[in-house]
C-alpha positions in Angstrom: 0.0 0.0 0.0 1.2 3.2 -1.3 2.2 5.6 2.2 0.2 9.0 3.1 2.2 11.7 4.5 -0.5 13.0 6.0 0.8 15.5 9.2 4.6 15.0 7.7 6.6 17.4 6.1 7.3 17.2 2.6 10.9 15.7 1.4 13.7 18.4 1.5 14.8 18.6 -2.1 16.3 20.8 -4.7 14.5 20.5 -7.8 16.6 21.6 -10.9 14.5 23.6 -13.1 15.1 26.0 -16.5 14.3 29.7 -16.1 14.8 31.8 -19.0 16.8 29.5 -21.0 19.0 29.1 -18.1 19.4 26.7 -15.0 17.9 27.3 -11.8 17.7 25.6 -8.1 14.1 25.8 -6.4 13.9 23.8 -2.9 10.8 22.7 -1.1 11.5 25.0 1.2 11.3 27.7 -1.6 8.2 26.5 -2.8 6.4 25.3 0.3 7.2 27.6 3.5 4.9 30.0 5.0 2.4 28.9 2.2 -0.7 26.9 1.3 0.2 24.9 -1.3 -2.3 22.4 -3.7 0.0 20.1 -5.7 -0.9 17.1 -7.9 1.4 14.8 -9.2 0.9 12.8 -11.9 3.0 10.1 -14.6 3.9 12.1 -17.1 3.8 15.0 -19.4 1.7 14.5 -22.5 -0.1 11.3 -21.8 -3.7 11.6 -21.8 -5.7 12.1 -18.4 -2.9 14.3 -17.4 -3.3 16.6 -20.2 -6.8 16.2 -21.1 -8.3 16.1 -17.5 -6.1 16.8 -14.6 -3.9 19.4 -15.4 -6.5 21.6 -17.3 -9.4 21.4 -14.4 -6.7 22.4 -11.7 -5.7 25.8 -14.0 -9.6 26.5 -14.6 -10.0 25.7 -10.8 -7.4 28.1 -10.2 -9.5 31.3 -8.7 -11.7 29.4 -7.2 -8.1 27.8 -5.0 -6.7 31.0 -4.5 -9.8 32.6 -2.9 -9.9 30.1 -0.5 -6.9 30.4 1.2 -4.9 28.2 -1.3 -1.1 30.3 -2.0 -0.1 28.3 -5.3 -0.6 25.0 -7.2 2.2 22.9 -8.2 2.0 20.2 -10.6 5.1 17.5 -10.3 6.2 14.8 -12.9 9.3 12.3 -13.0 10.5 13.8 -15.8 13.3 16.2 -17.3 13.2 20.2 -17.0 13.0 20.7 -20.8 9.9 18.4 -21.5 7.9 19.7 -18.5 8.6 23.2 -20.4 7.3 22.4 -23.1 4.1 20.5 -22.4 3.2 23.8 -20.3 3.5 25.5 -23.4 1.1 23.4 -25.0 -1.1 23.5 -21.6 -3.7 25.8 -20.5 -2.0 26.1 -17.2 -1.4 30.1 -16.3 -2.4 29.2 -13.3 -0.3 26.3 -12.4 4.2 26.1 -11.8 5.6 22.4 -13.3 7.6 21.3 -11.1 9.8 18.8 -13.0 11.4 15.9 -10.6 13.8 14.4 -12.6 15.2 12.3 -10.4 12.4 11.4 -8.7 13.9 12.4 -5.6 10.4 14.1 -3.8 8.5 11.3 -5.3 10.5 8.6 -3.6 10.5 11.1 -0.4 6.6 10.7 -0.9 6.5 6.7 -1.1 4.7 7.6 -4.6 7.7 6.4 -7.0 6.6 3.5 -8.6 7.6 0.8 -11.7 6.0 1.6 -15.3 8.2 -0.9 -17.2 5.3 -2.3 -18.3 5.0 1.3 -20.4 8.8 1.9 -21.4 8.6 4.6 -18.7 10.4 3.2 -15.9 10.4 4.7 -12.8 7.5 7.6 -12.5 5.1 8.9 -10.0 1.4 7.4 -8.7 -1.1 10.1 -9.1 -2.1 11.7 -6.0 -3.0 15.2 -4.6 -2.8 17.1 -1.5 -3.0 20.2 0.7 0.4 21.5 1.9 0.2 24.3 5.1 3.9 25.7 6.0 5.4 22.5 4.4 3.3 19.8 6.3 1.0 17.5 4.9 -2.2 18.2 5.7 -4.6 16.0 3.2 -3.4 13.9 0.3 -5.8 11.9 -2.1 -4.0 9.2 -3.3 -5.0 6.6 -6.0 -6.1 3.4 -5.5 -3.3 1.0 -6.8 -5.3 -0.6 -9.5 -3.6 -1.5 -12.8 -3.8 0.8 -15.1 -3.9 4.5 -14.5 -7.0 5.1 -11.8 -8.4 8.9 -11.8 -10.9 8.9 -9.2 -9.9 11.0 -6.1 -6.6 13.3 -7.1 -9.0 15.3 -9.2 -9.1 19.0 -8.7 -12.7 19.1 -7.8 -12.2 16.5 -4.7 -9.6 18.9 -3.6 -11.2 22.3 -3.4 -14.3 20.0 -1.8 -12.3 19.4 0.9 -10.7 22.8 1.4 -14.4 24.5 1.0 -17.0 22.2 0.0 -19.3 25.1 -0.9 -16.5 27.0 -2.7 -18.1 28.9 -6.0 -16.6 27.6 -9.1 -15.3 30.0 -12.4 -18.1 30.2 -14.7 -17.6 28.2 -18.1 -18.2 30.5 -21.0 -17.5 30.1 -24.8 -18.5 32.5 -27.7 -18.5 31.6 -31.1 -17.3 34.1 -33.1 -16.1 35.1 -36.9 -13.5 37.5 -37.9 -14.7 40.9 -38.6 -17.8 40.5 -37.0 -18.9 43.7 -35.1 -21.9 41.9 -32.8 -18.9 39.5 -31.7 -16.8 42.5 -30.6 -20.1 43.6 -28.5 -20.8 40.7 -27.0 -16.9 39.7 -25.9 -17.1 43.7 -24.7 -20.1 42.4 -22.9 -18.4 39.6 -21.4 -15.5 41.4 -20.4 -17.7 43.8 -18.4 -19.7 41.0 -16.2 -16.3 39.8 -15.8 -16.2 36.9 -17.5 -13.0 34.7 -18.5 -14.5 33.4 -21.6 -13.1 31.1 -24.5 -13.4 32.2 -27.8 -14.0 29.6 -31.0 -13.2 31.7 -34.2 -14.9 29.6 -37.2 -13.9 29.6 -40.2 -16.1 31.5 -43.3 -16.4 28.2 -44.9 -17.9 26.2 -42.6 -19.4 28.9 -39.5 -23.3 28.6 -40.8 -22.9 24.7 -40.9 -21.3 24.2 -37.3 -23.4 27.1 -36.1 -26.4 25.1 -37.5 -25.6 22.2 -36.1 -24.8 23.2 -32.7 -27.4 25.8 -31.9 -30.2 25.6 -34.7 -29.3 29.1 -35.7 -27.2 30.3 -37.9 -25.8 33.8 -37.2 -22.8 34.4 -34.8 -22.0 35.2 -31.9 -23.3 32.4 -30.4 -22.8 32.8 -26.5 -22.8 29.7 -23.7 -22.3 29.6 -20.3 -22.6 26.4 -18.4 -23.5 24.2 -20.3 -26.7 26.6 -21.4 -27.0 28.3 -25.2 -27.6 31.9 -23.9 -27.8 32.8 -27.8 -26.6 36.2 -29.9 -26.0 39.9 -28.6 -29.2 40.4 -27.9 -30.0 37.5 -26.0 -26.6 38.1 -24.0 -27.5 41.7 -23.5 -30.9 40.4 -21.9 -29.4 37.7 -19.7 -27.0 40.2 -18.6 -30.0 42.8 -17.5 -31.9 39.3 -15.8 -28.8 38.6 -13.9 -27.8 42.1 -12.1 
């Protein structure tokens, strides 16, 4: 059974990072003391859940962390500086500091180094998650050791529940939009204004009214959603907007 450091302090290591095109030392005790810290570690940069799932929900999470108390969130790998640079360039993850732990020493310091042989990875990290206060453990979610690769509990929902179980969450917005389109400057103006950290979709000329079709029944942009509902073009934002103050 894999160990929780739950009320421990987190390994004392130096993690050897790149900064600027240039090698840099960061210790746990740079990263963790005098702070609340959310970190999830995970096997590897670029393999699926960890880009797909867990990395992206813990950088849209992100403001929802920080206003509960929460100092940073650190993501940490078993793998080199220069790959963990460049798979959070390829990220959404603003939000979130790599911490790549090439050796594995803090994952071995955590009990959470483990054989993936099987995989051609060799030695890499179980996933887990956890609360850090002032460099102690206070809460770690750990994996069940199943085979495969388990994503049930490290999530980044799971943790904010247990830091604030009624913690409000960032609104999910998206706008479809089309360049030179004067109603989609309004409503992202509109959006900017209620404060809203939307996405925009740009489609292309040759295939907007089809996709827009598709997805909405209607066939103009901008085409505005937020969570999960169709709230619809400028005028149907600027309505919503006049519902919701």
């Amino acid at each position: 059974m894999l160990p929780n450091h739950e009320g421990r302090r987190v390994p004392d290591v130096t993690f050897r990072i790149r900064d600027n095109n240039e090698w840099k030392n960061v210790t746990t005790h740079d990263l963790f003391d005098g702070k609340t810290v959310a970190v999830f570690s995970l096997p590897g940069a670029f393999t699926p859940t960890c880009s797909s799932t867990h990395l992206p929900r813990f950088n849209e999470l992100a403001p929802a962390f920080f206003a509960n108390g929460v100092d940073s969130i650190l993501c940490i790998s078993v793998n080199d500086p220069f790959v963990m640079d460049e798979w959070a360039k390829d990220q959404e993850c603003s939000n979130i500091t790599v911490i790549p732990d090439g050796n594995g020493e803090f994952t071995a310091g955590m009990g959470m180094l483990v054989d993936k042989a099987d995989l051609g990875f060799g030695k890499r990290s179980w996933r887990y998650s956890m609360l850090v206060k002032n460099g102690v453990v206070e809460k770690m979610f750990i994996e069940p050791q199943e085979p495969g690769d388990p994503f049930k509990v490290s999530d980044a929902d799971t943790l904010l529940a247990y830091i604030n179980p009624s913690a409000k969450k960032p609104d999910q917005v998206a706008i479809l939009t089309r360049e030179g389109c004067g109603y989609c400057a309004k409503a992202k103006a509109l959006l900017t204004k209620l404060g809203y950290d939307y996405a925009e979709v740009p489609l292309p000329h040759n295939v907007r009214s089809r996709v827009v079709g598709a997805i909405t029944g209607d066939g103009t942009v901008p085409q505005v959603f937020i969570n999960g509902e169709r709230i619809g073009g400028l005028e149907a934002l600027e309505r919503w907007a006049r519902k919701a103050a």
